[in-house]
NUPAKE-761596 format. One record per residue (C-alpha): residue in one letter; y, z, x. Coordinates in steps of 0.001 Angstrom, whole numbers, plus 500000, padded with zeros to 6 digits. Layout:
AYZX...
***
This chain:
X484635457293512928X487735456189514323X489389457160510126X487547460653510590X488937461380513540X492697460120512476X492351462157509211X491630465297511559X494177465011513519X496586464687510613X495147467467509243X495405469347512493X499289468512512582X499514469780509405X498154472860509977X499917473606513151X503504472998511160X504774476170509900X505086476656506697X507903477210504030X507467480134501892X507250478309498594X504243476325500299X501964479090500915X498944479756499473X499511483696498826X502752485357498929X503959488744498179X503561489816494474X501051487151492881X500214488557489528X497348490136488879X496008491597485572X493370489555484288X491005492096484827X490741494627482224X488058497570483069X488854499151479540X488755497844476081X491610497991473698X489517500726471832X488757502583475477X492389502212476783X493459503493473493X491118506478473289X491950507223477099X495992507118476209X495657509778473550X493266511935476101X496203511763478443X498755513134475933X496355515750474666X496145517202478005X499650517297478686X500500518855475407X497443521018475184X496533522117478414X499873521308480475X501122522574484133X500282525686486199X503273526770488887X505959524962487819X509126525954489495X511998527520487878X514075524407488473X511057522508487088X510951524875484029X514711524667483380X514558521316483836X511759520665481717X512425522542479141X515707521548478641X514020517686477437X511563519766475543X508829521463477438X507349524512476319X506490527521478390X503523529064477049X502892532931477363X500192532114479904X502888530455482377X501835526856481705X504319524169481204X503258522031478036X505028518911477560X504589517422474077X503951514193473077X507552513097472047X508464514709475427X506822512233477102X507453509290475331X510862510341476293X510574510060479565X509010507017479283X511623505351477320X514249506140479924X511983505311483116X513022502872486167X511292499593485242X511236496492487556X511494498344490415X512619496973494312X511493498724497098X513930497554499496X513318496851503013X515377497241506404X515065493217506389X515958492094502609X513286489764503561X510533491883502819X511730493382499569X509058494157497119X509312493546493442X507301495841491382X508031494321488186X504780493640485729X501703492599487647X502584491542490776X500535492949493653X501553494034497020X499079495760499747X500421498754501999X499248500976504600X498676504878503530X496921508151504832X496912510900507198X494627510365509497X494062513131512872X491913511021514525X492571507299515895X489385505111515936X488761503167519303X486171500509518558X486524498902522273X484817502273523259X483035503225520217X484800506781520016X487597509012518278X490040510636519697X493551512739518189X496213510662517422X499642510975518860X503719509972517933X502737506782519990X500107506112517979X502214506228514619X505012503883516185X502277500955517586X500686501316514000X504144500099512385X504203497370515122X500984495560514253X501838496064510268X505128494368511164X503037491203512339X500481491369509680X501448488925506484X499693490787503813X500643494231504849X503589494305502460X504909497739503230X504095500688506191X503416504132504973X502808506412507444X498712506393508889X498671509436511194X499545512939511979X501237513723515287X498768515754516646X500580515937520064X503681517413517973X503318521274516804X506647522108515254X506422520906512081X510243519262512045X510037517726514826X506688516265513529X508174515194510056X511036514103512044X509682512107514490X506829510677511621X509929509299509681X511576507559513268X508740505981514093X507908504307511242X511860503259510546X511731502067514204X508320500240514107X509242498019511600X511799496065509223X508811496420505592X509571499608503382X508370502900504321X506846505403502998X506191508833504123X505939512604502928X507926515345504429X506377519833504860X509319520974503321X512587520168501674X515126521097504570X513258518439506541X513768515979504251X517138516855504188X517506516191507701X515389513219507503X517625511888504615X520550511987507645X519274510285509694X518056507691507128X521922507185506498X522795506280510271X519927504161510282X521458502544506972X525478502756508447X526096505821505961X524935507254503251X526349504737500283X524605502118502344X521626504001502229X522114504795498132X522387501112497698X519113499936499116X516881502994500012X514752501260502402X511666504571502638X510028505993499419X508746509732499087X504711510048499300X504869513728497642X501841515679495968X503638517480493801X500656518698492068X497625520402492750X494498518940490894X493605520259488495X496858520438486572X498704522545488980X501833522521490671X502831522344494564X505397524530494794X507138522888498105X506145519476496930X508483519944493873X511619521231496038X510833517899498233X510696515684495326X513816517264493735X515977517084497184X514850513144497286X515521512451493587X518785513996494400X519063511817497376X518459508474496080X515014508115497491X512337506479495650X509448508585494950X505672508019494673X504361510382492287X500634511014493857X498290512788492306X495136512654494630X492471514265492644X488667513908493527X486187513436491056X483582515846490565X485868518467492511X488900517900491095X488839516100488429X485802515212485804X482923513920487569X483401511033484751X485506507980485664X487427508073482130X487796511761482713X489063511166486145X491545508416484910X492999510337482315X493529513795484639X495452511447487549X497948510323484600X498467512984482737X499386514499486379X501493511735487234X503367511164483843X503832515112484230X505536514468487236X507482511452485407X508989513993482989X510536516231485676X512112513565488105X513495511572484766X514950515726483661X516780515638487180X518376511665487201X517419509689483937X515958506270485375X515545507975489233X513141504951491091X509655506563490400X505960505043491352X503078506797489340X500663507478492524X497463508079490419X495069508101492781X492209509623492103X489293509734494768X485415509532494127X482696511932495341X479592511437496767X478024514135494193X474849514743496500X477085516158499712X480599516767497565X481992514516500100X484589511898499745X483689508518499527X486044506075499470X484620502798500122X482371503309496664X482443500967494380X483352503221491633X486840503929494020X487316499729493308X486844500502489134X488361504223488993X491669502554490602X491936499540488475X491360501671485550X494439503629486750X496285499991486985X495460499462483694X497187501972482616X500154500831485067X500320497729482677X500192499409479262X503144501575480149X504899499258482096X505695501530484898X505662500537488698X502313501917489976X500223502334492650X496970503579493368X494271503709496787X491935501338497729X490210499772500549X489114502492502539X486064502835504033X483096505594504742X481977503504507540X483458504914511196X483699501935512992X484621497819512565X481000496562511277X479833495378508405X480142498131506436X483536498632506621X484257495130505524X481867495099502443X483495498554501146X487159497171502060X486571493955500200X484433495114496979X486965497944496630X490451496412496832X489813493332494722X488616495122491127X492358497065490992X494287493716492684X492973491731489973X494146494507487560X498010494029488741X498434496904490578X501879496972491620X500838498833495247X497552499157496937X497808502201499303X495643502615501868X494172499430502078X493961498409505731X493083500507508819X491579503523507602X487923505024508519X485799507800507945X487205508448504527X490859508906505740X489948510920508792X490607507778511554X492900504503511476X491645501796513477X494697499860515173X492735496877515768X491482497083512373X495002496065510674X494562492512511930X491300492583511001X492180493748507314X494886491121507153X492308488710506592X490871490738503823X493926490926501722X495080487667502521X492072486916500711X491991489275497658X495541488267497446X494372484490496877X491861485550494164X494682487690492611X496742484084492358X494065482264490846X493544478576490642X496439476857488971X496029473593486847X498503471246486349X498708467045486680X498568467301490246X496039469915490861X493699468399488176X493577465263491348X492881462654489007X495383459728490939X493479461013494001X489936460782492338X490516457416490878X491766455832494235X488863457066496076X486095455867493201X487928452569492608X488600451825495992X486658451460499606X487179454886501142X484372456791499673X485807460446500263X488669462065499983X489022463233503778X492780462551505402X494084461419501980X497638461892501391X496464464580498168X494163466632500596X496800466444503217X499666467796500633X497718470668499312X495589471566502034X497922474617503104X499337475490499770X495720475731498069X493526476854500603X494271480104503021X492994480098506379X491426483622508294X493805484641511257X490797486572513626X487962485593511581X485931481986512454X484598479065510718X483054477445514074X479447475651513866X476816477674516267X477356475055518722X481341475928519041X480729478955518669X478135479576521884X480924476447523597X483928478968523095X482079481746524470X480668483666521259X484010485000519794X483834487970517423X486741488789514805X486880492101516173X487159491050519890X489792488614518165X491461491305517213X492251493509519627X493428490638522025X495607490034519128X496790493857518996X496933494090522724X499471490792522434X501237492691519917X501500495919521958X502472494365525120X505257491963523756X507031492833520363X509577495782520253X511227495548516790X515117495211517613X516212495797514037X517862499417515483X520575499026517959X520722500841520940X523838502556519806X522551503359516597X519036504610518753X521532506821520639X523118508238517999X519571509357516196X518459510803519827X521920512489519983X521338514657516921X517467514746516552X514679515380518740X513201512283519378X509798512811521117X508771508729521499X510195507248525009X511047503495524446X512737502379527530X509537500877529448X507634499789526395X506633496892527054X505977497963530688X503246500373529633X501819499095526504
***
């Protein structure tokens, strides 16, 4: 007993020890891919599907700096107003696309590589309505609800990058809610950002303030640390007017842009998964063509998410499991073009924390993280099919794609993971197990991650320690959050400056007084 209880308390010493980054047992970007939804025969057959719809059935509403554009790398205008971009026009684009693509961060710590397969989780949607599970209710969400969103992200590991989760519904003028959307989540934390912007003058002023943030604009050109969400089209195979003016006006600025075609099957797109698949790309590589006609090699993310349908309502439903295979289909893709791509995953139909939610979070986000999606939008937080974020539930979700990360990373083999040293000093010798060794204690941290919120305690702890649930877990740990970290990565002077010449709605001075 007295060997047990030594090895435990090595092991607990060991686990209270911080660890290095090269020591942990999931980091940003493990490389996914191994899991291939489509056959070579499929993938190929879906690729020349794509093309064909591009060349055959092409855009509706392009703009006339779209169709200049366009044509002028060989579109074609048909006499029925639809853009047509042939095959060579494509494969154009293509060949002169940003590869191995870095989302940069405020903090160069937390810059994202989007090169190949590597996999990275971030936060997405718009919700209206802020889920409270400590009271079991909705209600609308506000600019302080965006801002203490960015705050928990900042503390959660495996939430690689913050895109914005909420509309302010206490804002009604829509600058001062695209302004304030893009403050808060530049204030709430040092990951990338993402966000979307009504209208192109608001990006423009957006894109100012950006460059104080950044200490001028060639700062900001050199490590753009927010990326455009814009739906420049209109499923099916139309074009957003606005949406193309905002995506010119950040291509022009130096801000990456994700390319999102949203399109829901059975609605939108093809009831059919291939059908859906091939729709979102052909959008997306549609979009590809016009940002590469404004700035050959501009930083571009294919967005192709498409969204599945409950076909008996017409309803979205995201936490389906055909929304985990539609999406790694899409990543698929991602890999046979090498482009940096992203797609949606890991929300849930469910409208509160239970068990629901978890199932449809986990069974949906690991099928396209095992494909290597570069970017996994939406994969914490969100409820009700996009409608609510759950604050709480970011911690929560932490776990989860701490844990899909890990199966992304795989189990490595090598002379000193095979154990065999270890194994043959524990057979050979008197021990008998392989508890406390100096093997388990040297890879217990580095092969094995450990849940933040959730527990592993025997019924006995558990009733000892009072009955703790993850969830209950997990709002202590978001009212910790709330109550004690204010991200001081924008000075006060620099804070001043942005008040000075915007209209700031968020009040900041007795933060941590009120939270």
């Amino acid at each position: 007993m007295a060997k047990r209880a030594g090895g435990r308390q090595a092991r607990k010493a060991q686990r209270a020890a911080p660890l290095a980054q090269d020591m942990k047992p999931v980091r940003p970007g493990e490389r996914g891919g191994r899991y291939h939804p489509f056959s070579d025969k499929d993938l190929a057959a879906i690729v020349d599907n794509i093309f064909r719809i591009l060349s055959e059935v092409g855009f509706k509403d392009a703009t006339p700096h779209c169709i200049e554009k366009c044509q002028a790398v060989g579109a074609v205008l048909g006499e029925d107003g639809r853009l047509r971009m042939p095959r060579a026009v494509v494969e154009n684009a293509l060949n002169v696309a940003r590869r191995n693509l870095t989302l940069h961060a405020q903090d160069p710590a937390y810059d994202l590589d989007l090169s190949g397969s590597r996999v990275h989780f971030a936060t997405a949607g718009a919700a209206v309505m802020i889920a409270d599970s400590a009271n079991n209710r909705y209600r609308e969400s506000t600019t302080r609800d965006l801002y203490d969103l960015a705050r928990i992200a900042d503390n959660c590991e495996h939430i690689h990058m913050f895109q914005r989760m909420c509309v302010l519904r206490d804002l009604e003028n829509t600058y001062e809610m695209d302004l304030n959307t893009t403050y808060c989540c530049v204030a709430g934390t040092r990951k990338h950002v993402g966000a979307s912007w009504s209208n192109c003058d608001h990006l423009a002023k957006a894109l100012e303030m950006l460059h104080i943030v950044a200490g001028g604009e060639d700062q900001w050109r050199a490590r753009p640390f927010v990326s455009q969400s814009n739906c420049f089209v209109v499923p099916p195979m139309k074009f957003a007017e606005e949406a193309l003016e905002c995506l010119r006006v950040a291509v022009e600025g130096g801000m990456p842009v994700l390319l999102l075609s949203a399109g829901q099957a059975g609605a939108t797109t093809p009831a059919t998964l291939a059908g859906a698949v091939s729709q979102a790309w052909a959008e997306c590589l549609g979009g590809l063509v016009y940002v590469n006609a404004i700035k050959p090699g501009a930083p571009a993310i294919i967005g192709a998410w498409p969204f599945v349908s409950d076909l008996r309502t017409g309803s979205m439903s995201g936490g389906s499991p055909e929304q985990g295979l539609i999406s790694s289909g899409c990543a698929q893709l991602g890999l046979h073009f090498d482009l940096p791509f992203g797609t949606a995953c890991g929300m849930t139909d469910a409208n509160m924390p239970d068990f629901q939610a978890g199932a449809e979070r986990a069974h949906t986000l690991m099928p396209p993280a095992l494909a290597g999606a570069n970017l996994i939008y939406e994969s914490a937080g969100m409820y009700s099919s996009l409608l609510g974020v759950c604050p709480e539930s970011l911690i929560l979700d932490n776990d989860v794609l701490g844990a899909t990360l890990r199966a992304v990373r795989g189990i490595e083999v090598n002379e000193n993971t095979l154990g065999f040293n270890d194994l043959a000093e524990v057979c050979l010798g008197e021990k008998g197990h392989y508890l406390g060794s100096d093997h388990t204690l040297a890879v217990m941290q580095s092969e094995y991650l450990y849940p933040e919120v959730g527990n592993r305690f025997s019924p006995t702890v558990w009733e000892q320690s009072d009955k703790p649930l993850a969830l209950d877990n997990a709002i202590r740990t978001r009212d910790e959050i709330l109550a004690n970290y204010v991200p001081s990565h924008i000075s006060p002077e620099v804070d001043a400056e942005i008040r000075a010449k915007f209209p700031i709605r968020l009040i900041t001075e007795d933060l941590l007084q009120s939270a």
